[in-house]
N, C-alpha and C positions, 0 to 999 in steps of 0.2 A: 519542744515547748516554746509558744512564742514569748516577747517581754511580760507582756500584763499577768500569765501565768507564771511568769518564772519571778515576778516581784511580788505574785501572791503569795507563792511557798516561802519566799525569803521574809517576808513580813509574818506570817503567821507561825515560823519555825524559829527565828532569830531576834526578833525583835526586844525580846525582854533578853534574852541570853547577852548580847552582842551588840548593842545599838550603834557603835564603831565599825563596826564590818558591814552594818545594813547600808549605813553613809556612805562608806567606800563604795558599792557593789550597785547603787544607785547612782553616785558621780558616777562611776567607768561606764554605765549605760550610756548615763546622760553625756557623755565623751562622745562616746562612739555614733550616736546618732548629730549631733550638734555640730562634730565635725566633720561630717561631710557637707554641710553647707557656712561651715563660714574657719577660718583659720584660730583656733585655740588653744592656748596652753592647760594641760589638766590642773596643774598647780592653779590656775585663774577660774574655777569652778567652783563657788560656796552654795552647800546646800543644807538649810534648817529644816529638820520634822518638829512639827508643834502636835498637843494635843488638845483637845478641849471637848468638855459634853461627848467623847466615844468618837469625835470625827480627827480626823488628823489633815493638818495642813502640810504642805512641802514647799518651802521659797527657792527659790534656782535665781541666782547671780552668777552669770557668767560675762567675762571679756573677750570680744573677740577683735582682732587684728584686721580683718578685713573679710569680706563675703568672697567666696569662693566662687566663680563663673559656671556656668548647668552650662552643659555639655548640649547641643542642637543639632539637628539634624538639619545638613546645607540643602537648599533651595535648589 
């Protein structure tokens, strides 16, 4: 199952039950993607769901340390 389906079951299965474990399980995502391109602490990761009118918003504030160098293939 890729991300977008596996935050669609977790939203639609968890969201009212657990809205603490959705937080988490969307930080660790957002972890895991984020930091392969730049140096982050997970502790430095705040993330807000809002809702309004049926749509829901997400804010991501992350710190990061410094951007991570892409690997290139030599000339």
């Amino acid at each position: 199952m890729d991300l977008l389906g596996r935050l669609e079951n977790i939203t639609k299965k968890d969201k009212d039950n657990n809205p603490k474990c959705l937080l988490e399980i969307i930080k660790s995502d957002f972890f895991y993607l984020i930091s392969n391109y730049f140096e982050v602490d997970f502790n430095d990761i705040d993330i807000i769901i809002g809702e309004e009118n049926n749509k829901y918003t997400i804010d991501v504030r992350c710190f990061g340390d410094r951007i991570k160098l892409m690997r290139s293939i030599p000339e």
